[in-house]
C-alpha positions in Angstrom: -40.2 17.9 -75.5 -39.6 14.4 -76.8 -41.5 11.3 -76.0 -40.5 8.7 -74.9 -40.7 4.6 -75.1 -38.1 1.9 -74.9 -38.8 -1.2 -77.8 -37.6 -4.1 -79.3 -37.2 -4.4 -83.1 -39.5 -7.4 -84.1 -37.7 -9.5 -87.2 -38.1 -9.4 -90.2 -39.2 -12.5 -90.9 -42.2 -12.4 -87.8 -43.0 -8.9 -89.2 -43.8 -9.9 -92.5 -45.8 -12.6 -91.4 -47.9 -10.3 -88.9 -48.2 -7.9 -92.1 -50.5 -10.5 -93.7 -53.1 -10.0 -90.8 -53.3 -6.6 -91.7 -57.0 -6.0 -93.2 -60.4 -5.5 -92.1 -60.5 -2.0 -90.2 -62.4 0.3 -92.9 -60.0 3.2 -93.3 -57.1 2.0 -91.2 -53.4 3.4 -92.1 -50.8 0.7 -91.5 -47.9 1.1 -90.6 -44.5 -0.1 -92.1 -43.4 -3.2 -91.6 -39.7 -1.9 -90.7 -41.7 -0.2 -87.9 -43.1 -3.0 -86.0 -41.9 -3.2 -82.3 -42.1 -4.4 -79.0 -42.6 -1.6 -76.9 -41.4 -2.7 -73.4 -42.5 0.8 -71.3 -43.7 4.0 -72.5 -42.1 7.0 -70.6 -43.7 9.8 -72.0 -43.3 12.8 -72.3 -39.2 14.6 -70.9 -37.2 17.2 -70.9 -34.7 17.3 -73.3 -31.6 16.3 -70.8 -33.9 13.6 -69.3 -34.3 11.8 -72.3 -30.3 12.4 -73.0 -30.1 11.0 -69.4 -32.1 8.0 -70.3 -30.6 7.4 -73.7 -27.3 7.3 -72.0 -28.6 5.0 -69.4 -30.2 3.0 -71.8 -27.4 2.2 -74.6 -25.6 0.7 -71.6 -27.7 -2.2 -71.2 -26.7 -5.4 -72.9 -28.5 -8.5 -72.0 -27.6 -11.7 -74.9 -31.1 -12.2 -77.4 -33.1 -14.4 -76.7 -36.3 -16.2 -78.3 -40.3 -14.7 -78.0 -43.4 -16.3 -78.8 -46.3 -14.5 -80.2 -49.7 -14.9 -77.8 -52.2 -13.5 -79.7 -53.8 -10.4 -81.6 -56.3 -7.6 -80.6 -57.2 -3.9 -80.8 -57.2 -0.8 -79.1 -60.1 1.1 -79.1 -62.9 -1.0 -79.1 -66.3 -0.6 -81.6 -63.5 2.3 -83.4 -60.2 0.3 -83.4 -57.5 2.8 -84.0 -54.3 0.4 -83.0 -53.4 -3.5 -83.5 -51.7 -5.4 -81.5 -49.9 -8.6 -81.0 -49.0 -10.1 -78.2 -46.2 -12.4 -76.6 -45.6 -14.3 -74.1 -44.1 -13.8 -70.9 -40.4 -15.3 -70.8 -37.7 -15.2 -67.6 -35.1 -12.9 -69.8 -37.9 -10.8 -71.2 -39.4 -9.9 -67.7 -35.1 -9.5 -66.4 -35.0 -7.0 -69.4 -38.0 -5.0 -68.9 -37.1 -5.1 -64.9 -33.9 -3.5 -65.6 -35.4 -0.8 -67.7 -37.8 0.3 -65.1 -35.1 0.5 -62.4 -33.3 2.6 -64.9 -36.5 5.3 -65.7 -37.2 4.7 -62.3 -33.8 6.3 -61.2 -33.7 9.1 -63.6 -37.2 10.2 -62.9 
């Protein structure tokens, strides 16, 4: 059963320079920098034709790119961090995009 979670690629250039924060957490395991994303909604856990469903759905969307500005930095997990995170601020065709993907998991599910 896959799992699930819809993203946006973060450039190369921002992902680098987040890579230089990386450091501090005793025993942490970082990730690549070619897999730094913006996840916009975790699904979870599907059937197998439910995530074909919602691939299909997905690939159809095509909104023009637009900017994002990064808000901040944090952890999951709190005295035992286990994840990092950076934030970014809300923007009108960020909030459109991740709108349109919950209409379409919320139609398929």
């Amino acid at each position: 059963m896959p799992r699930l979670f819809t993203a946006l690629e973060i450039p190369r250039d921002a992902a680098l320079s987040l890579s230089l924060l990386r450091g501090g957490l005793p025993g942490a395991r970082w990730i690549d920098v070619e897999n730094y994303h913006l996840t916009l909604r975790f699904i979870g856990d599907v059937e197998g034709h439910i995530a074909d469903d919602i691939a299909n759905a997905l690939d159809r969307v095509n909104r023009p790119s637009f900017p994002l500005a990064l808000s901040g930095v944090g952890a999951f997990g709190g005295k035992k961090p286990h994840a990092v995170w950076a934030g970014v601020s809300a923007s009108p065709d960020l909030v459109a995009l991740q709108g349109e993907i919950d209409r379409i998991c919320q139609r398929l599910r």
